[in-house]
C-alpha positions as CSV (number, residue, x, y, z in Angstrom):
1,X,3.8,211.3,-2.1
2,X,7.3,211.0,-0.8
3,X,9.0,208.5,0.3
4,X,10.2,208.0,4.1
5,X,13.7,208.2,2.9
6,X,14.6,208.9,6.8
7,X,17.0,206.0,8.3
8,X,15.1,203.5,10.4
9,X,16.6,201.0,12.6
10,X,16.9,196.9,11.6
11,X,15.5,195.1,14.2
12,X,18.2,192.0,15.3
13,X,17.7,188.8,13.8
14,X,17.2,186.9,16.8
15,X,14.2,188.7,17.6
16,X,12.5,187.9,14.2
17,X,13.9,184.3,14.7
18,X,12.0,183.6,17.7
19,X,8.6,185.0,16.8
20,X,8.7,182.9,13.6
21,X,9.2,179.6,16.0
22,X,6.4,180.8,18.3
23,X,4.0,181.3,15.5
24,X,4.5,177.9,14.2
25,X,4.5,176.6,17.1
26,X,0.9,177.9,18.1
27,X,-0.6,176.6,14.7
28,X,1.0,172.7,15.2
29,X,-0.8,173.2,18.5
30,X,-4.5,174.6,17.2
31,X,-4.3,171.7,14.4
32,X,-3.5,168.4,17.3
33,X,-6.1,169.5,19.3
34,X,-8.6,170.3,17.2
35,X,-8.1,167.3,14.7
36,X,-10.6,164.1,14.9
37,X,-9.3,160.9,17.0
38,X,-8.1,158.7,14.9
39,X,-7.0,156.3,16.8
40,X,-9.5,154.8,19.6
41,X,-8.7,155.6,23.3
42,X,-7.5,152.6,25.1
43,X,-10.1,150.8,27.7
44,X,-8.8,152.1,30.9
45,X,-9.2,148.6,34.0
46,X,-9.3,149.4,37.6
47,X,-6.0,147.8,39.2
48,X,-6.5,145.1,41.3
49,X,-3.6,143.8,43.9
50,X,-3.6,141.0,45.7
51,X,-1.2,139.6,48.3
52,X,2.0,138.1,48.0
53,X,2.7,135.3,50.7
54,X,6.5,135.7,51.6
55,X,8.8,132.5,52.4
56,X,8.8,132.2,56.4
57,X,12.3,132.4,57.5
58,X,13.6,129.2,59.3
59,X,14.7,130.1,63.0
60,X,18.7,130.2,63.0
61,X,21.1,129.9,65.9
62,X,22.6,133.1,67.6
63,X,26.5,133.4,66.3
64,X,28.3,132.3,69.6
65,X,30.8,135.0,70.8
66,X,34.0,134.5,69.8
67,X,36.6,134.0,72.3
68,X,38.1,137.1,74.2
69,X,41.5,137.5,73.1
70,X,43.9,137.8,75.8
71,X,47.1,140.2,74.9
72,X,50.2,139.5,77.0
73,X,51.4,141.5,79.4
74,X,53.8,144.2,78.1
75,X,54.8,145.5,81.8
76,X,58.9,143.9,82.6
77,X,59.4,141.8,85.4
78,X,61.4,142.6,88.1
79,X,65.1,141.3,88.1
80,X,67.0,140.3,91.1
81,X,70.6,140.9,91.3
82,X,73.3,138.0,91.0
83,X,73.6,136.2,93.7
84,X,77.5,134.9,92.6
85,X,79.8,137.5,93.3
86,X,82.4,137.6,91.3
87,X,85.6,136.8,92.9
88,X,89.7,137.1,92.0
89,X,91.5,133.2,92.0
90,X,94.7,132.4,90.8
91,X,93.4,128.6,90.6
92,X,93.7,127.1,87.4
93,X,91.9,123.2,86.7
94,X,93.0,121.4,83.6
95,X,90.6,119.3,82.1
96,X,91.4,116.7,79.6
97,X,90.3,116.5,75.8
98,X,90.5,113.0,75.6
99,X,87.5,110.7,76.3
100,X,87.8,107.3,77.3
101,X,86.6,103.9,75.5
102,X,85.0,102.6,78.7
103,X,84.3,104.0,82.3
104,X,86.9,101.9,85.3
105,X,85.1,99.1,86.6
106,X,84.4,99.6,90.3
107,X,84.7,96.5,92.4
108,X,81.6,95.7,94.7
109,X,82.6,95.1,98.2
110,X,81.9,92.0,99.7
111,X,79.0,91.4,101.7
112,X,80.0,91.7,105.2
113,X,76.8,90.0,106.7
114,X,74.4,91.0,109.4
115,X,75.9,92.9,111.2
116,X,76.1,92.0,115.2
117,X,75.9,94.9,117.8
118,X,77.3,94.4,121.1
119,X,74.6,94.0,124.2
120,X,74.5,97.3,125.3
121,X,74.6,97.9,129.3
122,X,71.5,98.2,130.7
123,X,70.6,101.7,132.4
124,X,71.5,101.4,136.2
125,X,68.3,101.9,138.3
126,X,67.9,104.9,140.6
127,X,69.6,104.0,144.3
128,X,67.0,105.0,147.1
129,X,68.9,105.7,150.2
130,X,68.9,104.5,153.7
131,X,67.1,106.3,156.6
132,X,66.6,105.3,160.0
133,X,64.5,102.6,161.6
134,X,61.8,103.8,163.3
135,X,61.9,101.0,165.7
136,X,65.4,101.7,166.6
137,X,64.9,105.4,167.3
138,X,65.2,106.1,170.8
139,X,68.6,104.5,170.8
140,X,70.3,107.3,168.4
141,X,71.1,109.5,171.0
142,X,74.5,108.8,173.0
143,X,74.6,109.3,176.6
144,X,76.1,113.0,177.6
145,X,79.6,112.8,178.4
146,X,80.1,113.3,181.9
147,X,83.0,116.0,181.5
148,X,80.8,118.1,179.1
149,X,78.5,117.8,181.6
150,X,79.8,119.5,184.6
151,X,81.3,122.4,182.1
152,X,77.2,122.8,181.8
153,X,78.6,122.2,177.5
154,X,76.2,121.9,174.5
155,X,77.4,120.0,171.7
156,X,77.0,119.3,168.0
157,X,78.4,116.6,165.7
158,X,78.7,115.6,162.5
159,X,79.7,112.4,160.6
160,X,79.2,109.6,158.0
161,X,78.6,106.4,158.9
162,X,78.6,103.4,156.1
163,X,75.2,101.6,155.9
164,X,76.0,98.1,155.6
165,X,72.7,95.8,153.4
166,X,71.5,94.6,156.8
167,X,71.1,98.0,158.2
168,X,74.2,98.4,160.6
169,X,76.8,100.8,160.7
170,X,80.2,99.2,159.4
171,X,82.3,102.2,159.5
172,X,82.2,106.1,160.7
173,X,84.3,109.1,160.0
174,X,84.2,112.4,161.4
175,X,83.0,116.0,159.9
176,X,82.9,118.2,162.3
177,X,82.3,118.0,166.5
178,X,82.5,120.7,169.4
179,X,84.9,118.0,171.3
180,X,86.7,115.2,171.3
181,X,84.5,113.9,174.1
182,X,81.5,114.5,172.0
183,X,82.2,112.9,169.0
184,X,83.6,109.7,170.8
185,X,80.4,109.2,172.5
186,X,78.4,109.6,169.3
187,X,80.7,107.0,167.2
188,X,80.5,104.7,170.2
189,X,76.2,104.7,170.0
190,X,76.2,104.3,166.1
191,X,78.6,101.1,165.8
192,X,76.6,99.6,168.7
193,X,73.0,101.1,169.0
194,X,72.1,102.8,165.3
195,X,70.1,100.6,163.0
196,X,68.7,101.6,159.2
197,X,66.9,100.8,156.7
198,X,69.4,100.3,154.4
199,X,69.6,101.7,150.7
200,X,68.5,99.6,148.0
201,X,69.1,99.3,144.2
202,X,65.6,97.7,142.3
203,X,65.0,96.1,145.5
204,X,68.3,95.3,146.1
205,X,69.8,96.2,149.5
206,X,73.2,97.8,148.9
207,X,75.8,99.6,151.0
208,X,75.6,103.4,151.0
209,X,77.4,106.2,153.2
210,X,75.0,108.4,155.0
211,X,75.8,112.2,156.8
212,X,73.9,112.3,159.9
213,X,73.8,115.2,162.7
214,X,73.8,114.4,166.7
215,X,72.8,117.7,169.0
216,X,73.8,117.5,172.5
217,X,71.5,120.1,174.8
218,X,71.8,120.6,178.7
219,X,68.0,120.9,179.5
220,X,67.8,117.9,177.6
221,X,70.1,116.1,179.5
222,X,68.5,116.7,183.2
């Protein structure tokens, strides 16, 4: 018989290795499980759990807000121009350096007393003027002068007569008249025939000038 001289191939080393590990792996394995117990199995206990009261919390106040913060306004302000306008002077004040040991002593004046006004004059009271008497009034028209008369004439004076306090006519002066004969008719009836009521100052009768107007009419006079 001959040998198989032929070249075979050697298997790698790892291989071999691995299936030695396996092998004695599987034999460990065959002898723990089919070995006796040796030790006894420990008594297995149903667990039983109970309840664990927990601590009750005590009730605690609600943390108060804390305060908003207020940030300052970043915005400018407006600004207003200078009121001072600066102007050009020449002037020049000089002030001193030096300060004095004591202030001047200013005299107090003397008391002049109370002081006295003089009595004041005392407002004059309204003068209410003179009018004529009513019981004197068919005596204010003069008699028509006779000339003026047969020229078939009207007339019209004018005067001021002074007013004396009893009411008769001290004095007459002339304004205006459409004649001579006229106005000496007129005069003639107010010096002897006019009476007033004369003017009076806070019941006072006082003297008092008075402008009074005397119409002279043909179809009056007839």
């Amino acid at each position: 018989m001959h040998a198989d001289t032929r070249y075979h191939a050697k298997a790698p080393r790892s291989l071999s290795l691995g299936a030695a590990l396996a092998l004695n792996g599987a034999i460990i394995a065959g002898l723990i499980f089919s070995a006796p117990d040796f030790l006894p199995k420990p008594k297995t206990t149903p667990f039983e759990g109970r309840n664990i009261p927990l601590p009750v919390p005590l009730p605690t106040e609600a943390p108060k807000p804390l305060p908003k913060k207020i940030e300052p306004r970043t915005t400018s302000q407006p600004t207003a121009r200078d009121p001072i306008v600066p102007t050009h002077s020449d002037a020049t004040i000089e002030t001193s350096k030096t300060i004095p040991d004591a202030l001047p002593t200013i005299e107090k004046p003397a008391d002049p007393g109370p002081t006295i006004l003089p009595d004041l004059p005392k407002p004059m009271l309204p003068l209410v003027g003179a009018n004529p008497d009513p019981r004197y009034l068919q005596d204010f028209q003069p008699e028509y002068p006779a000339q003026e008369m047969r020229a078939q004439r009207d007339g019209l004076v004018t005067l001021r007569v002074l007013i004396g306090a009893d009411g008769r006519v001290k004095a007459v002066e002339p304004v205006s008249a459409t004649s001579d004969a006229f106005f000496a008719v007129t005069k003639r009836q107010a010096l002897g025939k006019w009476r007033f009521r004369p003017a009076s100052r806070g019941g006072v009768a006082e003297e008092s000038w008075k402008t009074m107007t005397v119409r002279f009419r043909i179809e009056d006079a007839r």
